[in-house]
C-alpha positions, 0 to 999 in steps of 0.5 A, a space after each residue: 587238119 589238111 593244110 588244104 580242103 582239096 588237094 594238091 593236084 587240084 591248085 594246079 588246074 584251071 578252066 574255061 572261064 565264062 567271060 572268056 567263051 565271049 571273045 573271038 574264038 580260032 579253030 584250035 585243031 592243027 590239021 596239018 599235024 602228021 603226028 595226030 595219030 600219037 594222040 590214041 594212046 592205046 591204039 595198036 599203031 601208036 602202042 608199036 611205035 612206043 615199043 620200038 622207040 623204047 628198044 632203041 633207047 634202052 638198047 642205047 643207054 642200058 649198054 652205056 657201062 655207066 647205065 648198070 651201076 647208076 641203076 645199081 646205086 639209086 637202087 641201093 638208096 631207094 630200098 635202103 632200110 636205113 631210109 626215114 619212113 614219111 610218117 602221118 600222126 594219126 591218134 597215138 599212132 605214127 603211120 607211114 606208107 613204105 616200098 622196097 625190094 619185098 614191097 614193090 607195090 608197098 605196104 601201108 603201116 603203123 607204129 607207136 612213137 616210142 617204137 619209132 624212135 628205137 632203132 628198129 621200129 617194130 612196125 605193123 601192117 595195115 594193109 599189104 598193097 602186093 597182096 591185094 594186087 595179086 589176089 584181086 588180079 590188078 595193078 593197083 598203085 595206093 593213093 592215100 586214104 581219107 579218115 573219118 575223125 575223130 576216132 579215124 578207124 573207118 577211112 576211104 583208100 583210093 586205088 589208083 590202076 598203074 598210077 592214074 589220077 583216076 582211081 577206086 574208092 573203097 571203105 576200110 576198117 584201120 582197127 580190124 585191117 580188112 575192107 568194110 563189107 558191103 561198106 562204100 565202094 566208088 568205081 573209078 574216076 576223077 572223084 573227091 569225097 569228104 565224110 559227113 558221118 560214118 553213113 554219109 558221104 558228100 561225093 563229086 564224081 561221074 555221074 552219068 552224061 553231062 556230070 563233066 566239066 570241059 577238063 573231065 572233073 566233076 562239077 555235081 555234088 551228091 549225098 551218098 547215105 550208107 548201103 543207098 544205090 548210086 542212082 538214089 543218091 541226092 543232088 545237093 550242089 551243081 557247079 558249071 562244064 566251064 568250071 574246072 572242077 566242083 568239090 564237097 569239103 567239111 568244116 570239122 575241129 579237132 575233136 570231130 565236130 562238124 560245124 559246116 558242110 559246104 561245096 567249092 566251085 574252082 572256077 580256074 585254076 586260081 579262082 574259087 568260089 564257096 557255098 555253105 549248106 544251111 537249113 535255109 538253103 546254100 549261101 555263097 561266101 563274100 569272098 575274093 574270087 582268089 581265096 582259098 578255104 583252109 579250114 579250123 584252128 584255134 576255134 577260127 576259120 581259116 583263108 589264104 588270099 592270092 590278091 588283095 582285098 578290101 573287105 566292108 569295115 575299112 580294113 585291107 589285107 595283101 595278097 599272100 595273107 592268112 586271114 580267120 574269122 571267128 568260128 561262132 560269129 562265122 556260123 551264126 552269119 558267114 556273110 557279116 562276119 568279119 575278118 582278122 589278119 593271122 599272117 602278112 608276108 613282108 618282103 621275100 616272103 611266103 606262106 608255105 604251109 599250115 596245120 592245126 594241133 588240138 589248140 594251136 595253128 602252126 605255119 611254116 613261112 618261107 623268106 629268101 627261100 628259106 623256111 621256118 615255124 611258128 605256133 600261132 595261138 588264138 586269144 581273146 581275137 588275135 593271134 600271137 606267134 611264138 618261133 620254133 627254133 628248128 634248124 636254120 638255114 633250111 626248107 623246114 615243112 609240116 610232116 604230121 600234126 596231132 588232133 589230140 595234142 599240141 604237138 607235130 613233126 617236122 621235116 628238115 631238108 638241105 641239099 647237101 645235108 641228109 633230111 632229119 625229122 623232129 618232133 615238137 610238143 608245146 605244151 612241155 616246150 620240149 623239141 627233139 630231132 627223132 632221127 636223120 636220114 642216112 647220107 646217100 653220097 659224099 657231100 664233103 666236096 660240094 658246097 652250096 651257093 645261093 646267087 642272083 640272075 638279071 632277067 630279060 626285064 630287069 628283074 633278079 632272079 634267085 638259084 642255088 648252085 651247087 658246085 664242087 668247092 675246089 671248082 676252077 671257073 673255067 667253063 668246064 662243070 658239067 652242070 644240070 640246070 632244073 626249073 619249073 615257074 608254074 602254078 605258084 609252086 615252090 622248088 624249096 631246098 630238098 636233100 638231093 640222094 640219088 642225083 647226089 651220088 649218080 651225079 654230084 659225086 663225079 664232080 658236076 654241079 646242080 642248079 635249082 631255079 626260082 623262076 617267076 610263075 613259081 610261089 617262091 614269093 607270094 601269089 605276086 611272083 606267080 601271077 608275074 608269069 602267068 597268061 600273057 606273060 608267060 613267056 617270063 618264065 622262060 626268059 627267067 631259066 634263060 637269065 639263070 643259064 646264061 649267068 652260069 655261062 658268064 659266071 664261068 660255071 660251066 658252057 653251052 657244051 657242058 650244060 643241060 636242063 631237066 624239068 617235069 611237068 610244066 617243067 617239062 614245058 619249060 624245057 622244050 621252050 627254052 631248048 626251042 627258043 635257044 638250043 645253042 645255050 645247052 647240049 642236054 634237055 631231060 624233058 619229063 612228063 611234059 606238055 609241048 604241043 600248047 596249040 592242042 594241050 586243052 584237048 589232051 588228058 586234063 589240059 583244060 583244067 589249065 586255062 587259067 596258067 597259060 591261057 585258051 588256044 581257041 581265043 585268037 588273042 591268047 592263042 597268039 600268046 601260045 603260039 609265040 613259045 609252044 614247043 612243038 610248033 617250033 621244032 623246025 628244020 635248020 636248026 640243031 636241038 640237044 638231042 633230048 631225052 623225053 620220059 612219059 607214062 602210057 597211064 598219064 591221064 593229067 599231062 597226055 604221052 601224046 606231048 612227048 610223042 609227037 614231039 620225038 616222031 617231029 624230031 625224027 622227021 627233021 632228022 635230029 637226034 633225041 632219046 624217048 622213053 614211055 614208061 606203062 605204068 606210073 600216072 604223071 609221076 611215070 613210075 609206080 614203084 621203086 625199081 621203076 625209079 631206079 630205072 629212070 633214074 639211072 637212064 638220066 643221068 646215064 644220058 646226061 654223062 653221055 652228053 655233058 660229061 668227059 669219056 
């Protein structure tokens, strides 16, 4: 079973909320923005002035000697054959999806789990991403492939043109290793799919004019039958424009069987409503609005609350819960079925991530930013747990669950410590580390602390620091401060591999923050930085840099900040708001220009996080932090670097862009990079990543680092 019934690219989205289209509306447009320009992201004029930004970055940092080795070491980890392969459980099959310097676009594959744990697996390709590439003549970046259960032979791949969100889905048959003929084929887009059967789909996508929220996700579900012509295809559920998307999604067990087909309406970002289709007619779940459905297990439904809820039958359950409800007494009438608790979280607690065996339900539950598992069984109406004693002291997530058993993998990661996968099997009581990861650097002189900041309100803030063990505390680490606080996403210990030995081996440190606005502690330390208060979030990074100053860490001349995405806009309001606390900002694929960001790439999708720049009362919010805006002459920024992606269609180039022309015309000094291909993630393959890679940290030594 998914851990989620959508994806998730689509929990970070939010929308135009009904009730919010009400209230006193402002002119969103900047029109004494000279940079608008930038915003065309294939016009030939805006295409000319990335050229050349791109020539005297590279002309500046690749002449760096430092920048050759850098690029030289991360590539050496990034294509090393010793690397653990991300597996996918599938039947009796272990799949992984593998690029190194033969496979640069990739190569999807499969071995069995005995060859798995030899030392060199012998495995078998499934589909050569190269090959197809060069023999239909496209970019093509693999997305992932969607199954039919049970026998998972026939699945949809999605193929995305350089990276984008948007991408092609075609049929493709696993066993016999080709595309089906004349199977389903969906041209590009914004699109989801779920199978009912294997010659029915549920599909939301572009249908025509008007099929398009405001965001530019679809909001009409159809029933797509097998051979049928798209402009045949049966409307079954239409959602709202001011929705930020409406998705199909079906309810199947483990061996199959589907119990209900239904649609989700995200509302926002973080609000959601469900419709089951019955004979009847569709009915619409009395759910909270901050739920989410996430599927079976154990012959029950499954429902993450983000808030608290108090259902009829005097019974309350926290936000942060993981509630079920009995699948039979749920079908025979989902509207008075009732509810039961699976998870609370305590103190410092979150739910981190689920999935379903063939009898069992396995959580991975996060405390003080530490993880572990559990195996939850369903037994005569209430679940019981029993701990998997994995190792202690790490992030420990689900890597790969079986339908047919009760067994999964787990991975293991810590900064310091190589990332180890491990196998469980319930039903003998046996676990087994499979393998770790080879060590990409010498952690042998960095040790790894986990400290608290006091924020602006009073509120600690926890970080990890990782520092060298013979370090002085004299102001003189050079130190890299990451952060992201959105979203109700987590930044979770994660084996550091390259930054490891392009920066940590130099005898700098790295910190990772958690910042409200982040999922670190529940749906509560998310909605503490959200709209209004988003500020908060940037109060919070600013706490954690100024504790390493006051800590004697490190200094303003010796410390930066790097982040992406949100992250990105963490950064640029942190380095606009107090640019003499850092001497370097890495700024990736970001958003910075907020007074616009609902008209660039798919930035109405996120009302719900920061709030809606045409209300006059939520623009003022905005305009208190957006950094675009608050480039402004007489002050000094820290030169930074800014990476985007010409194929980004989530977070626009245009945020970047404007932001280093604004910076050029107030004459400070910066860096910009836009990669062609790589989506948001703004690289596509190995060698791309190698190359950013080196480009960071060639310009971090540059800026924080001794000659």
């Amino acid at each position: 079973m998914n851990t989620s019934l959508f994806s998730a690219s689509l929990l970070s989205n939010a929308c135009i909320t009904s009730t919010a289209l009400s209230q006193e509306r402002a002119d969103p447009a900047v029109t004494d923005d000279p940079f608008l320009w930038l915003e065309e992201i294939e016009a030939l004029s805006a295409l000319a002035w990335v050229r050349a930004e791109n020539e005297k970055t590279l002309g500046v940092l690749q002449s760096d000697p430092r920048y050759r080795r850098f690029y030289e070491q991360a590539l050496s980890i990034l294509q090393s054959k010793d690397q653990i392969a991300d597996v996918r459980l599938e039947g009796r099959d272990l799949e992984s999806f593998w690029q190194d310097e033969n496979h640069v676009r990739g190569v999807w594959r499969r071995a069995t789990p005995e060859s798995d744990r030899c030392q060199d697996p012998k495995w078998e390709t499934i589909l050569d991403v190269d090959a197809l590439a060069v023999a239909e003549k496209r970019n093509w970046v693999f997305q992932g492939a969607n199954y039919l259960p049970p026998e998972d032979r026939l699945c949809l791949i999605s193929l995305s043109d350089g990276g984008k969100d948007a991408v092609s889905i075609r049929e493709f048959d696993r066993d016999a290793k080709t595309f089906v003929a004349h199977g389903f084929s969906l041209p590009e887009g914004k699109q989801h799919v779920s199978w009912v059967d294997r010659d029915t789909l549920l599909v939301a996508r572009d249908w025509g004019e008007g099929t398009l929220t405001e965001a530019g996700y679809p909001f009409v579900v159809k029933e797509l039958k097998r051979a049928q012509p798209f402009r045949e295809a049966r409307e079954i559920f239409r959602g709202e424009p001011t929705d930020v998307l409406t998705y199909p999604f079906v309810l199947r067990d483990s061996r199959g069987h589907v119990h209900a087909t239904g649609a989700g309406r995200a509302i926002s970002s973080f609000e959601f409503e469900y419709v089951v289709f019955r004979a009847d007619g569709p009915v619409k779940l009395n759910l909270p609005k901050k739920a989410a459905m996430n599927g079976l297990a154990g012959g029950s439904l499954l429902v993450t609350l983000a808030e608290d809820w108090m259902p009829p039958g005097n019974i309350s359950f926290a936000a942060g819960s993981l509630i079920s409800y009995d699948l039979n007494e749920w079908k025979q009438d989902p509207l008075r079925a009732r509810p039961s608790l699976v998870f609370q979280p305590g103190p410092r607690q979150a739910l981190s991530g689920l999935g379903a065996t063939k009898n069992l339900l396995i959580l991975t539950i996060l405390e003080h930013v530490r993880s572990k598992a559990f195996a939850y069984k369903y037994d005569q109406g209430a679940w019981s747990a029993t701990p998997i004693p994995l190792p202690e002291h790490a992030n420990v997530s689900l890597s790969g669950i079986s339908d047919e058993a009760d067994q999964a993998m787990f991975t293991v990661s810590s900064y310091l410590r190589p990332t180890s996968v491990w196998y469980f099997d319930a039903e003998s009581k046996s676990l087994e580390e499979l393998k770790t990861a080879p060590s990409a650097f010498d952690a042998s002189n960095h040790v790894v602390e986990q400290l608290e900041a006091t924020s602006r309100d009073g509120t600690s803030i926890p970080y990890s620091l990782v520092r060298p063990k013979n370090a002085r505390f004299d102001c003189t680490i050079p130190t890299l401060l990451y952060g992201y606080g959105g979203f109700q996403e987590s930044l979770l210990p994660s084996y550091l591999g390259p930054v490891g030995r392009l920066w940590l081996e130099q005898g700098n440190a790295y910190v990772v923050a958690n910042l409200r606005g982040g999922g670190e502690f529940g749906p509560q330390w998310h909605q503490a930085a959200q709209g209004a208060t988003k500020q908060t979030t940037w109060d919070d990074f600013i706490a954690v840099a100024e504790d390493l100053i006051r800590r004697k860490i490190t200094s303003p001349c010796r410390l930066g900040a790097i982040g992406g995405s949100h992250g990105g806009l963490l950064v640029g309001a942190a380095i606009t708001q107090r640019p003499e606390l850092f001497n370097a900002a890495i700024i990736q694929v970001p958003l910075l220009d907020m007074l616009r960001y609902t008209k660039l790439g798919a930035g109405a999708a996120w009302i719900g996080e920061y709030g809606d720049p045409a209300i006059a009362e939520q623009r003022a919010w905005i305009e208190g932090y957006s950094p675009y805006q608050k480039l402004v002459a007489g002050k000094t920024y820290p030169a930074p670097l800014i990476l985007t992606s010409t194929k980004d269609d989530r977070a626009h180039p245009a945020h970047g862009r404007k932001a280093a022309a604004k910076l050029a015309a107030l004459g400070q000094p910066y860096f910009y990079y836009e990669n062609i291909d790589g989506g948001h993630s703004a690289v596509a393959n190995l060698m791309e990543d190698a190359r950013q890679l080196a480009l960071k940290y060639t310009y971090a030594s540059r800026r924080l680092c001794s000659e």
